[in-house]
C-alpha positions in Angstrom: -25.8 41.7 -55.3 -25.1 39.8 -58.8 -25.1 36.2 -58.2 -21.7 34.6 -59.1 -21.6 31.6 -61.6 -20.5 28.4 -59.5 -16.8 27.0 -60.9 -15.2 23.8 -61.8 -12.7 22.0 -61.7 -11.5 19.6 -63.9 -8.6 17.8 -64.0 -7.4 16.8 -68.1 -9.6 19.0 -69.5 -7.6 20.0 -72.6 -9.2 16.9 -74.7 -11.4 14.1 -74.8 -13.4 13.6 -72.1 -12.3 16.4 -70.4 -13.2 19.0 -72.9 -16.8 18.0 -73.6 -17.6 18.2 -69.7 -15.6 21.9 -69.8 -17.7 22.8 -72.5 -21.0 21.5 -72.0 -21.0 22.3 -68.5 -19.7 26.1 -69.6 -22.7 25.8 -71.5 -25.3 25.4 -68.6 -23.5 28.6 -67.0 -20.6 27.2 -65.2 -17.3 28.9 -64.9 -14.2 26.5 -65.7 -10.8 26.0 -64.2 -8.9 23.2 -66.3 -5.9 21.2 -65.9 -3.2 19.6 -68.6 -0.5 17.7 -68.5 1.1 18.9 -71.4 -0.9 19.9 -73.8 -1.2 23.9 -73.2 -2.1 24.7 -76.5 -4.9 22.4 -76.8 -6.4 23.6 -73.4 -6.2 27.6 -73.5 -8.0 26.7 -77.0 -10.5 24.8 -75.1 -10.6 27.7 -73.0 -11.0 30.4 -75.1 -13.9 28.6 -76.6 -15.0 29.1 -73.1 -14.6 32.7 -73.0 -16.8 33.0 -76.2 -19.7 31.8 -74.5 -19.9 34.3 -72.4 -18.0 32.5 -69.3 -14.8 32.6 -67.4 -12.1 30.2 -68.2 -8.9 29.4 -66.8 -6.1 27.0 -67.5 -3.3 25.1 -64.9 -0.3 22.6 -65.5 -1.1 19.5 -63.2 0.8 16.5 -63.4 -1.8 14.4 -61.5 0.4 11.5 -60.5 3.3 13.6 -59.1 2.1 14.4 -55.7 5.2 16.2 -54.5 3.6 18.9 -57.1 0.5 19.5 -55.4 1.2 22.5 -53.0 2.5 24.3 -56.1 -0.7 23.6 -57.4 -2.8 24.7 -55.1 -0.9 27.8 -54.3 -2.0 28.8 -58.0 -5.2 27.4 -57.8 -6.1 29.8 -55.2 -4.6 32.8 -56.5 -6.0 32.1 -59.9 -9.6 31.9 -57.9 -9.0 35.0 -56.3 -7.2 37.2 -58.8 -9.5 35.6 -61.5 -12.9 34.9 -59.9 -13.4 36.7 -57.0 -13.7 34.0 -54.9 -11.7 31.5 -52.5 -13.6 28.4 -53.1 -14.6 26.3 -56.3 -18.2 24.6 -56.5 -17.3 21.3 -58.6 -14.7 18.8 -58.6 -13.7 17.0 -61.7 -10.8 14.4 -61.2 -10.8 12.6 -64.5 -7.2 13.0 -65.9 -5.3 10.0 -66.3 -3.7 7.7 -68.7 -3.9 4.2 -70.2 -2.6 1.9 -71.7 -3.2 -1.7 -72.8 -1.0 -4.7 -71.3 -1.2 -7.8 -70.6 -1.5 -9.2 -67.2 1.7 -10.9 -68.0 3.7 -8.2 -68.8 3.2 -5.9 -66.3 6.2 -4.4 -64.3 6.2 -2.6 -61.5 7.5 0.4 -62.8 4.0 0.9 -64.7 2.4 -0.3 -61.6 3.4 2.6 -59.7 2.3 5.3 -62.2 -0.9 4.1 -62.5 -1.3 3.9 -59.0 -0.2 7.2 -58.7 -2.3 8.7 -61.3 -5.6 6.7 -61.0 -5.8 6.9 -57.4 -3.3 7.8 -55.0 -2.7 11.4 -56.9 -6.8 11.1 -57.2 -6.8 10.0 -53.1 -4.5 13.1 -52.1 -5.6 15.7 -54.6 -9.2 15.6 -53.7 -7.8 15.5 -49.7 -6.3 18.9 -50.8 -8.9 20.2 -52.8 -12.0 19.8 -50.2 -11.1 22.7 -47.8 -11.5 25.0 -51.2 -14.9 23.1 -52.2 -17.6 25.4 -51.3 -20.4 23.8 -49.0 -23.0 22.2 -51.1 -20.8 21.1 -53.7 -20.1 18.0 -56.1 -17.0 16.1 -56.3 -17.3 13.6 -59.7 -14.5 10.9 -60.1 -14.2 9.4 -63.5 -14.1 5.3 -63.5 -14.7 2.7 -66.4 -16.8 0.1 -67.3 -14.0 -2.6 -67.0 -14.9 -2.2 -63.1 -17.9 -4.5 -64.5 -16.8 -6.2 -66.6 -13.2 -7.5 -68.0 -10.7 -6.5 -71.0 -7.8 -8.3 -71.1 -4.9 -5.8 -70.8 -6.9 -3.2 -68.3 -5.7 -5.5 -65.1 -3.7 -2.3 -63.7 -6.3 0.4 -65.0 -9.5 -1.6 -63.7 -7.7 -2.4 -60.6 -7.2 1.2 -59.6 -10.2 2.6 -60.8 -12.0 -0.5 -58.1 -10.0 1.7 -55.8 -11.6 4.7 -56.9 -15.2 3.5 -56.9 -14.5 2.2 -52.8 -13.0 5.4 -52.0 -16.0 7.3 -53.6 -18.7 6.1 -51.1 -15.9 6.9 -48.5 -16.0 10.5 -49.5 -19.6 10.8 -50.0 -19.7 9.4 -46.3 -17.6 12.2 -44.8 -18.0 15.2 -47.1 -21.7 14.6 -46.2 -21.9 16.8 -43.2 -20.9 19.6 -45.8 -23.9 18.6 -48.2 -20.6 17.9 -50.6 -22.2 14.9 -53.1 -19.3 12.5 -54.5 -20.0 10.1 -57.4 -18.1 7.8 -59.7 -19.0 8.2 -63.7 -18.0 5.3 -65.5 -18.1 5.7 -69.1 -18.1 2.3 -71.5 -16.3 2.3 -74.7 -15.8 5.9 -76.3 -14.3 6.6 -79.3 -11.7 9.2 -78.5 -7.4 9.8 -78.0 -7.6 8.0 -75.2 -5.3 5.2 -74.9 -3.3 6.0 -78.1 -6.9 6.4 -79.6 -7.1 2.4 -79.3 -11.2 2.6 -80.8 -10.8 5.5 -83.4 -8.0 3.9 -84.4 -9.1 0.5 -85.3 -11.8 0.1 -87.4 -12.2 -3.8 -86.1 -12.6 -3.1 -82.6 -14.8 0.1 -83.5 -17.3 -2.5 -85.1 -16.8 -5.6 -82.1 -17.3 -3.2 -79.4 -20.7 -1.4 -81.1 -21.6 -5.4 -81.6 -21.4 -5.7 -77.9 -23.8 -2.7 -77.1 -27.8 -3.0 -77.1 -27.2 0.5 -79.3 -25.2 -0.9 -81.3 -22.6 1.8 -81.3 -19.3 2.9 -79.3 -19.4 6.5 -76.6 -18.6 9.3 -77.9 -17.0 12.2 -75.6 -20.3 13.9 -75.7 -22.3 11.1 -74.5 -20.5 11.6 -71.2 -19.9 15.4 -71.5 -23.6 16.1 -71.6 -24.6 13.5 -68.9 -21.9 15.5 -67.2 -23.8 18.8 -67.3 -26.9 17.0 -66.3 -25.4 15.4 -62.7 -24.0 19.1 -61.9 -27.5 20.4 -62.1 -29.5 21.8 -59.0 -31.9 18.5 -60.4 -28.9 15.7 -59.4 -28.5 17.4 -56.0 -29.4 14.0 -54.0 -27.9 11.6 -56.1 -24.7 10.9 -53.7 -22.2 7.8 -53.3 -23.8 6.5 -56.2 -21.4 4.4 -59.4 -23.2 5.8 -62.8 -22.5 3.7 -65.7 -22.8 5.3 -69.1 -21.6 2.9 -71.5 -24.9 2.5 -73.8 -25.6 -0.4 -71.9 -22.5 -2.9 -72.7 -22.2 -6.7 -71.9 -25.6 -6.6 -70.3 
């Protein structure tokens, strides 16, 4: 019987971050199912790039802090697996869409509060609830942090905060997916220079250079740093790494 490719998941995969995991782990031989918010062009190009290597792609809407929209979801998730795949379950969890922004402690209302709550972690908390029953035995669930969980940038209060939450309720799941040999792990990636956050590094040549200034490398992430290290963890190597916070950030503020 021809062995089947394992398949992940990954939340926000039509850019940044997102798309260098999709495509360097398509790359190593994995089949990809990725999210957007609302960027569908960008991710059925991200996943035909997919298709050209040889490997199966498929693309969902997800608006990860809108948790009402979930059992939609997943009712096309596993359709999409069957119809598409062959299979019911997934091998590899991805949650790393999200949002940001940059505000002062000062200024924050509640109203951004609650959408970074429910985006960063709550939607994270209760999608991953959702998504375990369909995570085949044996598999990986990755949840993407930051650096500022270390150490402090003025205007990240809300984002740090949450993504704290995430780091706690990683070990949490590595604790009680464990009897499934499912591995959880928080990647937390340092500075990159990407779209993110209104694309607040590429963007400014002066914070481009002070942030490189604070690294022993003397440069900023780029999306491939993490995409690649990304590929790496999801190999059969990485299989007892588990419950474990994995900084890449080129070695920041040591």
């Amino acid at each position: 019987m021809e062995q089947q490719n394992k398949i992940a998941l990954i939340t926000g995969g039509s850019r940044g971050l997102g798309k260098s995991m999709a495509l360097h782990l398509a790359a190593s031989g994995t089949d990809i199912i990725l999210t957007y918010f609302s960027k569908k062009d960008e991710a059925d190009d991200v996943a035909a790039e997919i298709e050209k290597m040889g490997r199966k792609a498929a693309v969902l809407p997800l608006d990860a802090g809108e948790l009402a929209s979930f059992d939609a979801f997943f009712g096309q998730l596993s359709a999409l697996l069957k119809s598409r795949f062959g299979r019911t379950q997934f091998d590899i969890l991805i949650n790393n869409g999200g949002m940001g922004a940059t505000i002062p402690y000062a200024e924050v209302t509640e109203e951004v509060f609650d959408r970074f709550l429910n985006v960063h972690f709550k939607g994270v908390y209760f999608f991953t609830q959702r998504a375990l029953p369909m995570i085949a035995d044996g598999g990986r669930i990755f949840n993407i942090s930051t650096g500022t969980t270390r150490f402090c940038v003025p205007g990240y209060s809300v984002y740090a905060s949450m993504k704290g939450a995430i780091e706690v309720f990683t070990k949490y799941l590595a604790k009680e997916a464990g009897e499934r040999g499912i591995t959880a792990n928080t990647l937390a990636p340092g500075p990159i220079e990407t779209d993110f956050n209104n694309a607040a590094i590429r963007s400014n040549p002066q914070r481009k250079t002070f942030l490189s200034s604070l690294s022993p490398l003397g440069r900023v992430g780029e999306a491939d740093d993490i995409g690649k290290l990304v590929a790496l963890l999801c190999a059969d190597g990485a299989a007892w790494v588990n419950g474990q916070r994995i900084e890449a950030s080129g070695g920041i503020n040591l």
